[in-house]
C-alpha positions as CSV (number, residue, x, y, z in Angstrom):
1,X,31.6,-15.6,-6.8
2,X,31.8,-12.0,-8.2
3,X,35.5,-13.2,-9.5
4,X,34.4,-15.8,-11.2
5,X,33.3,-14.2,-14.6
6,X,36.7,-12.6,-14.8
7,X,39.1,-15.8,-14.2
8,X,37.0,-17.4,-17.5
9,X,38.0,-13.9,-19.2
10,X,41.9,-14.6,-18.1
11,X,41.8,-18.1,-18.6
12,X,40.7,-17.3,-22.5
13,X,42.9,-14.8,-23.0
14,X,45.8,-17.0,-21.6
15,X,44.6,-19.7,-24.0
16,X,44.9,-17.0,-26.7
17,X,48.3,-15.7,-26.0
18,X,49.7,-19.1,-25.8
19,X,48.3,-19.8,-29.6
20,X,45.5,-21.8,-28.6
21,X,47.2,-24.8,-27.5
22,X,45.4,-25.9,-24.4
23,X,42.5,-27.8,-24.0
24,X,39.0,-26.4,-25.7
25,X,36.0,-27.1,-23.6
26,X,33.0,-28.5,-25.7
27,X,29.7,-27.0,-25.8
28,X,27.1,-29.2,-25.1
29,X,25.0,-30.5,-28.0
30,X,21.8,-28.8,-28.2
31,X,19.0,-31.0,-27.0
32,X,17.1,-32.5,-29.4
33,X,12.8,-33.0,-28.7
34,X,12.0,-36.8,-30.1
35,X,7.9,-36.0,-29.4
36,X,5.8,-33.5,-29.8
37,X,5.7,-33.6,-25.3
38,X,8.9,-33.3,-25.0
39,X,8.5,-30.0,-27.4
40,X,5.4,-28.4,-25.5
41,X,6.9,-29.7,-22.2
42,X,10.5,-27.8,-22.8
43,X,10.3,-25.0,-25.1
44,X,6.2,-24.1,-23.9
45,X,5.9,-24.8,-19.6
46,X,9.4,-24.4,-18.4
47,X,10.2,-20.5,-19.8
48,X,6.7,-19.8,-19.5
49,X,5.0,-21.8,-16.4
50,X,7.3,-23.8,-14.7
51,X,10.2,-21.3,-14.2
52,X,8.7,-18.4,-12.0
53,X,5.5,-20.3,-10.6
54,X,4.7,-24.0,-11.1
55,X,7.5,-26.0,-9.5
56,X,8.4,-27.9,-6.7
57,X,8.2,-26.3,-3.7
58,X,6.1,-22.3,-4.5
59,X,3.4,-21.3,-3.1
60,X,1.9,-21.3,-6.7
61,X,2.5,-24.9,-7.3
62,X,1.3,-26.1,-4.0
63,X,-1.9,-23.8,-4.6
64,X,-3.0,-25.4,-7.8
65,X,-1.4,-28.9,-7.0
66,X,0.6,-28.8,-10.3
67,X,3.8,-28.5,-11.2
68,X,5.1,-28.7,-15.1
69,X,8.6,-29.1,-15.0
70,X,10.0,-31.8,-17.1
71,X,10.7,-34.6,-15.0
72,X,6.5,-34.8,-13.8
73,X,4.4,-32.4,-16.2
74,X,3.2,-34.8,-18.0
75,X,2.1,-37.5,-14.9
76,X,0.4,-33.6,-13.4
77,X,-1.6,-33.4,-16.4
78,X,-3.1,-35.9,-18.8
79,X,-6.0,-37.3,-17.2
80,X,-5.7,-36.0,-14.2
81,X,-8.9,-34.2,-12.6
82,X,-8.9,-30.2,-12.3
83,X,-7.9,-29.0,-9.0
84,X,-9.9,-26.1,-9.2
85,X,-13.2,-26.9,-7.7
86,X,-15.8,-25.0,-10.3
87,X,-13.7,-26.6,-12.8
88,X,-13.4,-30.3,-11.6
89,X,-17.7,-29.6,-11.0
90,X,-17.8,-29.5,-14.9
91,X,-16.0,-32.8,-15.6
92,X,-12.8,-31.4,-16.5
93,X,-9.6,-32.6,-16.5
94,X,-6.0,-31.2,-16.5
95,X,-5.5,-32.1,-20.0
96,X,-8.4,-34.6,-21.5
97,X,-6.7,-37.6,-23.6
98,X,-9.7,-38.1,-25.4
99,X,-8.7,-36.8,-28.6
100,X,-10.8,-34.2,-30.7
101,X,-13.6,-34.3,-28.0
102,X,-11.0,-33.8,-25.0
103,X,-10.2,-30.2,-26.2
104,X,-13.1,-29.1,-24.7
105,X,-12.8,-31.6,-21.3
106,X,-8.8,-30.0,-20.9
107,X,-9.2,-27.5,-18.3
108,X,-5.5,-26.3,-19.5
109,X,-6.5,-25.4,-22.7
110,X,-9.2,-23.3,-21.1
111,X,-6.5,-21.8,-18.9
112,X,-4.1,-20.7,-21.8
113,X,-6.6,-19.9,-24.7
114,X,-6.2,-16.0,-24.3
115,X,-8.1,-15.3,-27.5
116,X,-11.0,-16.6,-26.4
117,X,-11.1,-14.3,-22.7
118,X,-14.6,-13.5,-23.1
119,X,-16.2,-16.5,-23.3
120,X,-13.6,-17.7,-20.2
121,X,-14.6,-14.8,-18.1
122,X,-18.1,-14.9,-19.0
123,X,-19.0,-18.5,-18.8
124,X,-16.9,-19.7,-16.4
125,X,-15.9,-17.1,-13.7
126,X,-15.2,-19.1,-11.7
127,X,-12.2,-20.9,-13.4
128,X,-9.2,-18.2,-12.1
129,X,-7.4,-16.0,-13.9
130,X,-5.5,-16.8,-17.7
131,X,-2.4,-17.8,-17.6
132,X,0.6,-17.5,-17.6
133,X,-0.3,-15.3,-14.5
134,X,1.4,-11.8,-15.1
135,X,2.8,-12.5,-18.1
136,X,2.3,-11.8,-21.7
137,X,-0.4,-14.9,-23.7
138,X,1.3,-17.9,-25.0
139,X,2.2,-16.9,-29.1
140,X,-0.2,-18.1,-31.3
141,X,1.9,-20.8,-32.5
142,X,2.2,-22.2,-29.1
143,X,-2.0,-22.3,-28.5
144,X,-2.0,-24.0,-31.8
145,X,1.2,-26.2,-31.5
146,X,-0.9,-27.1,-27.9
147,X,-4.2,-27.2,-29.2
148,X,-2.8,-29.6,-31.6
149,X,-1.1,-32.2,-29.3
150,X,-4.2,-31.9,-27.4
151,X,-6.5,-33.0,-30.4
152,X,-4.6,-35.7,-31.0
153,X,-5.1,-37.3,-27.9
154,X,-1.7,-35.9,-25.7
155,X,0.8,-38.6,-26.4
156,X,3.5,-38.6,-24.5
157,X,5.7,-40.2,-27.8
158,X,5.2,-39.3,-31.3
159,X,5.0,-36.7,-33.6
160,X,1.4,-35.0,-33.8
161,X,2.5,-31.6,-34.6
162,X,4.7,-29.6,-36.9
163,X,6.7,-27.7,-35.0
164,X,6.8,-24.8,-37.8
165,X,3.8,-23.8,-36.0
166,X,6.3,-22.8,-33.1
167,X,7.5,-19.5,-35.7
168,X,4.1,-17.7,-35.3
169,X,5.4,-15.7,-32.5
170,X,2.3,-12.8,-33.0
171,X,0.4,-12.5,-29.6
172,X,-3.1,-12.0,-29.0
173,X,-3.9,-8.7,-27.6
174,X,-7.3,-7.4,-25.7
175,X,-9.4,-4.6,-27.3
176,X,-9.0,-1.6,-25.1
177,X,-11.9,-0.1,-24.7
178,X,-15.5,-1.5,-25.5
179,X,-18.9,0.2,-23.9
180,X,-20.4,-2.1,-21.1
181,X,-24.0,-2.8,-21.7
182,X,-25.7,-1.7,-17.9
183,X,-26.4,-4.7,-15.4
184,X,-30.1,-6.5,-15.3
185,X,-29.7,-6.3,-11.2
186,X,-27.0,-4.0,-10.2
187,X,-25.5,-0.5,-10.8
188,X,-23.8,1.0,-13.8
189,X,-21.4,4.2,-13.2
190,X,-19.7,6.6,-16.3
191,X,-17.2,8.7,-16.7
192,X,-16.4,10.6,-19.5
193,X,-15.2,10.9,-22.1
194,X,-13.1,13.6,-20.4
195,X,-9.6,15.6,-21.8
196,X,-6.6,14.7,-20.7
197,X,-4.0,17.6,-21.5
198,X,-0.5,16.0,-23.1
199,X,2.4,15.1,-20.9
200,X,0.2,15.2,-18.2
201,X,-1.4,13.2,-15.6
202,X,-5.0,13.7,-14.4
203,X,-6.8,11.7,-11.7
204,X,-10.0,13.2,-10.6
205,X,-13.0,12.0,-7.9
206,X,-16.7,11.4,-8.4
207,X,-18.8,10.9,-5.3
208,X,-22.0,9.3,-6.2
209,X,-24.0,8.5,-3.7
210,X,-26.3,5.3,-4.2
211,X,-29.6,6.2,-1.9
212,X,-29.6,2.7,-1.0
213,X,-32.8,2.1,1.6
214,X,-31.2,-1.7,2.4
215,X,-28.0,-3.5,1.9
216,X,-27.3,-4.8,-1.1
217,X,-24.5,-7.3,-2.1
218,X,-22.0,-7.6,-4.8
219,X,-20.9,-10.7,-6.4
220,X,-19.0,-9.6,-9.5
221,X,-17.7,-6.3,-10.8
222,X,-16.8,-5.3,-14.4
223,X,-14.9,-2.1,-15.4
224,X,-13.4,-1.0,-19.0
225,X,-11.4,1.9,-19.8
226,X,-9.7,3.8,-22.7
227,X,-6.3,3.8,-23.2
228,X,-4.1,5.6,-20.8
229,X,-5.7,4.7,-18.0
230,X,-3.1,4.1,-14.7
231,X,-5.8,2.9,-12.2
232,X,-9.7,3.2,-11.4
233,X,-10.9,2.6,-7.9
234,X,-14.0,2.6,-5.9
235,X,-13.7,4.1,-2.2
236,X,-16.2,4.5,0.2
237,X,-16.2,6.7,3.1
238,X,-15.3,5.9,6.6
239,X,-18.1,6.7,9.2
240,X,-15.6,9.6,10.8
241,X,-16.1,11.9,7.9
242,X,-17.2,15.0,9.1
243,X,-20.8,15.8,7.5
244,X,-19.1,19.2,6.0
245,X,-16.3,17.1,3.6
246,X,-18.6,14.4,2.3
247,X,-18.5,15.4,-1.8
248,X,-21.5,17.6,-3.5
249,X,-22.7,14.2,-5.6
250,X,-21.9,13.9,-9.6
251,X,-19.0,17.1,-9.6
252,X,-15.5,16.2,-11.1
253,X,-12.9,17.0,-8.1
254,X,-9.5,16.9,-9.6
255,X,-6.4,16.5,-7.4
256,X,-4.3,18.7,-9.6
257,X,-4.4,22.0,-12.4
258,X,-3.4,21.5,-15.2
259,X,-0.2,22.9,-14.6
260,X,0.7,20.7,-11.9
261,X,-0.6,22.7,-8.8
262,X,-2.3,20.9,-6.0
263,X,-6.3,21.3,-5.1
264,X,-5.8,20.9,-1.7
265,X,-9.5,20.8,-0.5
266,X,-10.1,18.1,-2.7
267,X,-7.3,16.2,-1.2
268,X,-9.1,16.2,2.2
269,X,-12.1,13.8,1.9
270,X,-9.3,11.3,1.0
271,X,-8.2,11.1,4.3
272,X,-11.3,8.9,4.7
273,X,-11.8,6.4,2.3
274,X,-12.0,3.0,2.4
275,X,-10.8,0.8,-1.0
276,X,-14.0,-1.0,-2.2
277,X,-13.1,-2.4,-5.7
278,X,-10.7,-1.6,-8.5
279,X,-7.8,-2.3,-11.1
280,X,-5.8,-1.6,-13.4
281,X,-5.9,-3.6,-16.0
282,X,-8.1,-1.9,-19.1
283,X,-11.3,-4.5,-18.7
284,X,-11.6,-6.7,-15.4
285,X,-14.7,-8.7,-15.2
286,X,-14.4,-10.0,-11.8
287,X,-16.7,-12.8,-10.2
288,X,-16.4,-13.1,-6.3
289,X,-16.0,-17.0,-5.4
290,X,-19.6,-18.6,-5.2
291,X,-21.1,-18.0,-2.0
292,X,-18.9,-15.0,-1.4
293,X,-20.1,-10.9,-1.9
294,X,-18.9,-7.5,-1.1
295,X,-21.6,-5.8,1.3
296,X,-23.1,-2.0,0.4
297,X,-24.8,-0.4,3.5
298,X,-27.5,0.8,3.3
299,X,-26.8,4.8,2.9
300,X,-23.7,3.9,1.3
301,X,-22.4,5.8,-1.6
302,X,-19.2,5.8,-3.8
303,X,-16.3,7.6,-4.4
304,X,-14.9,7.1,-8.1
305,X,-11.5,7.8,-8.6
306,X,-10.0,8.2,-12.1
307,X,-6.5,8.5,-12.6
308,X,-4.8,8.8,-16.4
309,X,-1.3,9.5,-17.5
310,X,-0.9,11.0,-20.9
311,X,3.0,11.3,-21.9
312,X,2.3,12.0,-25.6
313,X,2.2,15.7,-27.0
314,X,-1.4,15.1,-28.3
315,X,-4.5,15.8,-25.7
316,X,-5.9,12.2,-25.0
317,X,-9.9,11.1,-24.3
318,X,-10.3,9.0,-21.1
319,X,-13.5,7.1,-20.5
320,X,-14.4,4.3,-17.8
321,X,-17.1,2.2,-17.6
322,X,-18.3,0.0,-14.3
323,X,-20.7,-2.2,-13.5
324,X,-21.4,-3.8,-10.0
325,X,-24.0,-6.9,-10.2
326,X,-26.0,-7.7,-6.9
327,X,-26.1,-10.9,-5.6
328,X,-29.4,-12.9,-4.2
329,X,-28.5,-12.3,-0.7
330,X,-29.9,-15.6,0.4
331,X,-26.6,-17.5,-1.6
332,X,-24.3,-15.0,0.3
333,X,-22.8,-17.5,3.0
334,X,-19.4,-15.2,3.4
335,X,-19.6,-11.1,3.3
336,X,-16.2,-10.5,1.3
337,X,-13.5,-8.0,3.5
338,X,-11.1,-5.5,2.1
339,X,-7.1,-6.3,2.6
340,X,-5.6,-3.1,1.9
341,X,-1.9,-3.3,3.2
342,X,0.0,0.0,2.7
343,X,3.5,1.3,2.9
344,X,3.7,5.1,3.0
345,X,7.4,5.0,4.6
346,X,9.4,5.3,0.9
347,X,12.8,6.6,0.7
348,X,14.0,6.0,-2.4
349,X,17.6,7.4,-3.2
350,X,18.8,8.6,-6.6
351,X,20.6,6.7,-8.8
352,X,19.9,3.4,-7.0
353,X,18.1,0.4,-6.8
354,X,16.4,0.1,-3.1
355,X,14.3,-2.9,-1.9
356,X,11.9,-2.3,1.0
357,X,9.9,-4.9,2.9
358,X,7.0,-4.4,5.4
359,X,5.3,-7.2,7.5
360,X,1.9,-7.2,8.5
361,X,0.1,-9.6,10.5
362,X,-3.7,-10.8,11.7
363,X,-5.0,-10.9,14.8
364,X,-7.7,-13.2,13.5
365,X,-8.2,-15.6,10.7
366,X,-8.5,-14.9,7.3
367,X,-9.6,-16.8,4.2
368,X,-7.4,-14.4,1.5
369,X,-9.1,-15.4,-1.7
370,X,-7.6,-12.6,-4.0
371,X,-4.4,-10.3,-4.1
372,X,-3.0,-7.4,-6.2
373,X,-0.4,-5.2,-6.5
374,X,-0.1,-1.4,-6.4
375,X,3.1,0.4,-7.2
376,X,4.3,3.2,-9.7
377,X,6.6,3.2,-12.7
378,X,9.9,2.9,-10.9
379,X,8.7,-0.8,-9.5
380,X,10.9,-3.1,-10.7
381,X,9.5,-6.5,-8.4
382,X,6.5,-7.0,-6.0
383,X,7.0,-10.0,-3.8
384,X,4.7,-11.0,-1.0
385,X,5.6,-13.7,0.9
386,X,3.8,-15.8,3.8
387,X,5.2,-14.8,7.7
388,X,4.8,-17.2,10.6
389,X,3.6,-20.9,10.2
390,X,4.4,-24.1,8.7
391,X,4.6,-21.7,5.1
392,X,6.8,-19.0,6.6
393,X,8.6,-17.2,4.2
394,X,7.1,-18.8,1.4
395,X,6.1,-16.6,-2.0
396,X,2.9,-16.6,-2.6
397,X,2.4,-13.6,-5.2
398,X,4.9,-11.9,-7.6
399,X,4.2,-8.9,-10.1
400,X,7.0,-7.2,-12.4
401,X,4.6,-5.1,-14.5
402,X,3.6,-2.1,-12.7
403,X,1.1,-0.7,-15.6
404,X,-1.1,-4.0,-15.3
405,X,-0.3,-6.7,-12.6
406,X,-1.6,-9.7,-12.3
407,X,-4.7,-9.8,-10.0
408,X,-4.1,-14.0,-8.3
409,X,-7.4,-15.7,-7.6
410,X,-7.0,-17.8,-4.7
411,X,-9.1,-21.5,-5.2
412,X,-9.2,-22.6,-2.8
413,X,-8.6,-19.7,-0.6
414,X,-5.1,-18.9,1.4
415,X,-5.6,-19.6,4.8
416,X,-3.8,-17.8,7.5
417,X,-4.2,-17.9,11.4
418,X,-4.2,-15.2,14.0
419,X,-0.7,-14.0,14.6
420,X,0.1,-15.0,10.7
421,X,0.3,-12.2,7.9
422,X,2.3,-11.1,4.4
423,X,5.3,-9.7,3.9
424,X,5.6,-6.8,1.0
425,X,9.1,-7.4,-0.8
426,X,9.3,-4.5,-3.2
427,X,12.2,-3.7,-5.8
428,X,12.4,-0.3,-7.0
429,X,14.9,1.5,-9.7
430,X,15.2,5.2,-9.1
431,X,17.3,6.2,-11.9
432,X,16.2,10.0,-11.1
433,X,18.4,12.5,-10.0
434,X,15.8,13.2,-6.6
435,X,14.6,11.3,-3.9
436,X,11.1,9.2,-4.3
437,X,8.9,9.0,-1.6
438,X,5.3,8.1,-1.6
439,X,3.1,10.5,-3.7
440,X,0.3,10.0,-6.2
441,X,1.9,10.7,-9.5
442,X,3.0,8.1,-11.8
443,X,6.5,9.5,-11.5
444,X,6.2,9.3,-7.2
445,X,5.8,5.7,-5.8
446,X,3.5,3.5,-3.7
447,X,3.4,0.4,-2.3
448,X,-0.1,-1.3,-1.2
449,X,-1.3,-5.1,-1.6
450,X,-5.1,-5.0,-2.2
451,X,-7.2,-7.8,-1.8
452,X,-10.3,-9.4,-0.2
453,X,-11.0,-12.1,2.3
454,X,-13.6,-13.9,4.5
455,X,-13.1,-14.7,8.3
456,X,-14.8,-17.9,10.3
C-alpha cells in the first residue's frame, strides 16, 4: 500500500509527458444538502460525533444506544426517549419534535449547548459530560443552525434554516478562574494565590488534615483554578505511613527549587498516597451517580497537590479552589472505589514515535462509572480498550489532548467481571534529543487511567 501514492504521482506525470492525451478521471460532484437534516446530519454529527465515537459498532455508541451517522441519525433521534436514565426521568427526549416548546424536551440540545455549562452542570448533574466528548464545543453557528432546526420542529425535509449561520465559526470558551462560594454541608480547601517563577514548573503539597470524629461521604466535588494550572489532585495517605512522614498540617512542601533541584524529603510521604479526587481541566464540578459517594474515614486527612507549568518569561499567580459536598449517608447505597491504573515502565527513545500498552485485570467485579486520562506533553493518543469477554478488545475511552482530557461518565455504568480488565494504548512523540521515562515534569511522561467504581 505504501506504493500506492507514488504510482498516482507516475501515472500523472506520464499523462503529462505524453501532452495530456489519456483519459482524465472526474472528480466527483460535491454533494449537495436538499434539507436543513441532511445539513446538521453531514456537515455537524459526522466530523464532529459520528466519526471518532457514535457509530456502529464503539463502545461509545453501544454505551449511549446512539449512533448519528447518516444512514440512521435521524430514526436515533427525533422522538426517541433519552437513554440516559436521569435524563429520560425528566421527560426528555433525543431530540423533541414539538417545535418551540421541544427545545427544552431535546436532551441533545442540552448535550451540545456549551454556553450554557453552568446551568447543565448545576441543574442537572446528572446528565454526563458536554459533548462532543474531548473535543472543542460545536461553533456558534452550529448551536444556532441546531437550535434552529430544532425550533422548528426537526423535519427531516425542508428548509428551516439559513445555512449562513454555518460561517459563525467563533467557539465558546469557559472563564478560567472564578472564586467558589464554600459548601452549605461539606469542606472548602485554598490555595493561594502563590508565585510561579517564569519558564518554570512548580507543583507543591498541602497536608490538611480534616479531624473528622465519623465518616463522612462525598457525592460531588467542585475545583477551579487559574490559568496555568497542569493538574490538582487530592491524595490520602495509606495506613503504612510511618507516624514520623505524615506532613506538619497547612506548610507548602514543594517537590522542587526554583532552580530545578529536587527536595527529596518531600518526595518521601509520596510513596504513600492513595488518589482521592482530581482533574485537570480548569473548573470540574463533578456529581457522583445518585446513590453513589466517595467515603472519608474517620481520622482522615488530605494531601493537596498543586502542580503549574509557567513557560512564559513573566512570573505567573496560581490559585485553586475545591469544594467537597457530603452526602446524607442514608441515600449512599454504593461507597465509590478508586481505579488508579499506572504505568511507570516508560522508555521513550529520541526522535521517535513509541506506543506502549499495559493490561490490567480484576479479580472481582466492578461497576466502572467514570474514567480519565493522565499523561504529559509528548502524549500524542490515550486508548483504553476492554480485555477478556464478549467486548474484548473493544475502545471504550480515547483522549488526544493531554492539557485537558475528557473525563467519560459512564450511565449506566461499564460492567466488567472477575478475570476482565482495560488495556492502556498510549501514543507518544518524543521529538527530544534524550530518552523519556516516567518523571513528574511536564517535559517527563506518565501514563495512569483514573477512575472510580462500585463492586456487588
Amino acid at each position: 500500500m505504501r506504493n500506492a501514492p507514488r504510482l498516482a504521482l507516475a501515472a500523472v506525470f506520464a499523462l503529462a509527458l505524453a501532452g495530456c492525451d489519456g483519459p482524465v478521471a472526474e472528480e466527483p460532484a460535491p454533494q449537495v444538502d436538499t434539507s436543513t437534516w441532511e445539513t446538521v446530519a453531514r456537515r455537524i454529527f459526522v466530523p464532529a460525533c459520528a466519526g471518532a465515537c457514535h457509530s456502529a459498532g464503539t463502545a461509545f455508541a453501544r454505551q449511549s444506544d446512539l449512533v448519528l451517522t447518516e444512514d440512521v441519525a435521524y430514526r436515533q433521534l427525533v422522538d426517541v426517549p433519552a437513554a440516559n436514565e436521569a435524563a429520560a426521568a425528566d421527560g426528555l427526549l433525543r431530540v423533541s419534535s414539538e417545535g418551540p416548546a421541544g427545545l427544552e424536551k431535546s436532551f441533545l440540545w442540552e448535550k451540545i449547548n456549551a454556553p450554557n455549562e453552568d446551568h447543565f452542570y448545576e441543574d442537572h448533574p446528572h446528565y454526563g459530560a458536554l459533548m462532543p466528548l474531548g473535543a472543542p464545543p460545536l461553533t456558534y453557528g452550529e448551536l444556532e443552525y441546531i437550535r434552529q432546526w430544532i425550533y422548528a420542529g426537526a423535519p427531516e425535509t425542508g428548509e428551516v434554516a439559513d445555512r449562513a449561520l454555518l460561517a459563525d465559526t467563533a467557539r465558546y470558551s469557559p472563564t478560567a478562574f472564578e472564586a467558589l462560594a464554600p459548601p452549605s454541608n461539606g469542606r472548602a480547601f485554598r490555595l493561594g494565590p502563590f508565585d510561579v517563577p517564569p519558564r518554570n514548573e512548580r507543583e507543591f503539597f498541602v497536608y490538611e488534615p480534616l479531624d473528622l470524629t465519623a465518616d463522612v461521604f462525598i457525592d460531588r466535588v467542585e475545583m477551579t483554578m487559574r490559568p496555568g494550572s497542569h493538574h490538582f489532585l487530592l491524595y490520602t495517605f495509606d495506613e503504612s505511613i510511618p507516624p514520623g512522614l505524615v506532613p506538619a498540617p497547612g506548610q507548602i512542601r514543594d517537590l522542587r527549587t526554583e532552580t530545578g533541584q529536587p527536595l527529596l524529603q518531600n518526595y518521601q510521604p509520596m510513596l504513600y498516597h492513595v488518589f482521592f479526587a482530581g482533574t485537570q481541566w480548569p473548573r470540574m464540578n463533578y456529581h457522583f451517580p445518585p446513590g453513589v459517594a466517595l467515603r472519608l474515614e474517620a481520622g482522615t486527612g488530605l494531601d493537596l497537590n498543586s502542580h503549574y507549568v509557567n513557560r512564559g518569561a513573566a512570573p505567573m499567580q496560581g490559585e485553586v479552589h475545591v469544594n467537597l459536598h457530603y452526602a446524607d449517608p442514608a441515600e449512599v447505597r454504593h461507597t465509590a472505589q478508586v481505579l488508579s491504573l499506572n504505568n511507570f515502565d516508560i522508555n521513550l527513545p529520541p526522535g521517535r514515535v513509541t506506543t506502549l500498552r499495559e493490561d490490567f485485570f480484576f479479580s472481582e467485579r466492578h461497576h466502572i462509572f467514570q474514567l480519565f486520562s493522565h499523561a504529559h506533553e509528548h502524549m500524542v493518543e490515550f486508548r483504553v480498550e476492554i480485555l477478556g469477554g464478549p467486548r474484548s478488545g473493544e475502545l471504550i475511552y480515547v483522549a488526544t489532548d493531554w492539557e485537558h482530557p475528557p473525563i467519560l461518565e459512564l450511565n449506566p455504568p461499564l460492567t466488567l467481571e472477575a478475570g476482565q480488565g482495560l488495556r492502556l494504548i498510549v501514543t507518544y512523540d518524543n521529538q527530544t534529543n534524550r530518552t523519556l521515562r516516567f518523571g513528574l515534569l511536564s517535559e517527563d511522561e506518565m501514563m495512569i487511567l483514573f477512575g472510580y467504581y462500585y463492586t456487588d
